[in-house]
Phi, psi and omega in degrees: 000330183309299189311328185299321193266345174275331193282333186271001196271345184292313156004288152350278176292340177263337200274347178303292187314302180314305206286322185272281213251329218088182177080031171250026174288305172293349171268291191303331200268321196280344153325295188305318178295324185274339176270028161094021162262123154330142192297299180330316187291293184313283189317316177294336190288262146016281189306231247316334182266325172271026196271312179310303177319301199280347168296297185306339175273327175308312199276357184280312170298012221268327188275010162256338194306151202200123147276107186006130170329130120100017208218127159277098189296357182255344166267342178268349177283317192315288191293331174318301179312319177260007173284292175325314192284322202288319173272349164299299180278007192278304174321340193239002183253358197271142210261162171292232296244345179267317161302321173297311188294307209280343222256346169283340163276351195258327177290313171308329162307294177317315181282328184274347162296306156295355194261334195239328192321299166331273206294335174288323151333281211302323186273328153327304167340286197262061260171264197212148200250179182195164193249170181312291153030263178314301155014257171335278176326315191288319192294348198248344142306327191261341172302299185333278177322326159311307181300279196295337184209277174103328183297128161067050171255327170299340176284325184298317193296320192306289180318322208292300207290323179278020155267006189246329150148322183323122205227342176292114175260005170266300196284014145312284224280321186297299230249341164303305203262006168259017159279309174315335177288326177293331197284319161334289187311294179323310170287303199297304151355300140313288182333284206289356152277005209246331164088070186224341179292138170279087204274022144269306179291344181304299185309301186331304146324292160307353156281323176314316179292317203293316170302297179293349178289313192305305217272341192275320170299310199288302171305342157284351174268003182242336187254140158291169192296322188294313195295293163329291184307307185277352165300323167330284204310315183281315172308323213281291187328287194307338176288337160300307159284350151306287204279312174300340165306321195282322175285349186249016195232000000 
């Protein structure tokens, strides 16, 4: 019940963290972890718990979604989509001990994304321009990752397109989160047929998340975006040097 009751307060805090900023990933999964789940288990457990939130922000965004100048939303939901399977099941082919080695990197990735992604974008931008083309290609690495981790791939997808010249961040952000969202559902789908979920702490977290998406929506509308964004950012940082300890310990 202890375990239960800290998974739904991560819960809380990640479906908040998702609903203001992103990042709530870096809160569910080492949650998931610290409460005695395989990192595998934990991560597939974590996509399936943080899946209502993220639906629910996708249909809030949904009469905004616009796809990147000269890019087609029915190929990039595509490639979201066989991206998302593809890192779902590349995750299930990852060995416990080989995930444990990765996952203190993928969280540092996921942490240097939100902290450089924007401004590396924005300079990358006046810098260098790329075609529908490219888009696309970049979209079938970054679903994969989706599928497979997924922390701070909406800034990466954010970053790609402003290199294609897109500068509308609500029709950004509107066509990010309804990719991250295809690419989720699909890995979480695999996940809980396939059986790596842990389904009592999964619920758990997920009612948390259900809350904290509400409430988390609410406190974004009152705090500015740099005050969100670095809490992500710190939080993100300190779950990073945890697991890299752990792993090197």
């Amino acid at each position: 019940m202890e375990a239960l009751a800290i998974l739904f307060a991560a819960g809380l805090l990640a479906g908040a963290m998702n609903a203001a900023a992103g990042g709530g990933s870096f809160v569910s999964i080492p949650a998931m972890v610290f409460t005695g789940i395989p990192s595998v288990a934990a991560n597939a457990s974590s996509t399936v718990a943080l899946l209502p939130g993220t639906i629910a922000s996708a249909w809030a965004w949904r009469r905004d979604f616009q796809a990147p100048a000269g890019t087609s939303a029915r190929v990039l939901m595509a490639i979201s989509l066989a991206g998302g399977l593809a890192g779902a099941a590349l995750l299930l082919t990852t060995s416990q001990r080989a995930f444990d080695a990765l996952l203190p990197w993928l969280l540092l990735v996921g942490t240097l994304s939100f902290a450089f992604g924007k401004p590396l974008g924005e300079a990358l931008r006046r810098q260098v321009r790329i075609g529908p083309g490219a888009v696309y290609a970049a979209q079938v690495p970054l679903a994969i990752y989706a599928g497979y981790f997924g922390g701070g791939v909406g800034i990466m997808m954010m970053a790609v397109w402003g290199l294609l010249g897109v500068v509308d961040v609500r029709a950004m952000s509107a066509a990010r989160t309804l990719l991250v969202s295809g690419a989720n559902a699909v890995a979480a789908v695999v996940f809980a047929l396939s059986g790596p979920v842990a389904w009592p702490e999964t619920v758990a977290m997920l009612l948390g998340a259900i809350g904290g998406g509400y409430w988390g929506a609410i406190v974004a509308r009152r705090l500015p975006a740099p005050v969100l964004r670095g809490f992500v950012i710190i939080f993100g940082a300190a779950m990073t040097v945890v697991f890299f300890r752990r792993a090197w310990g």
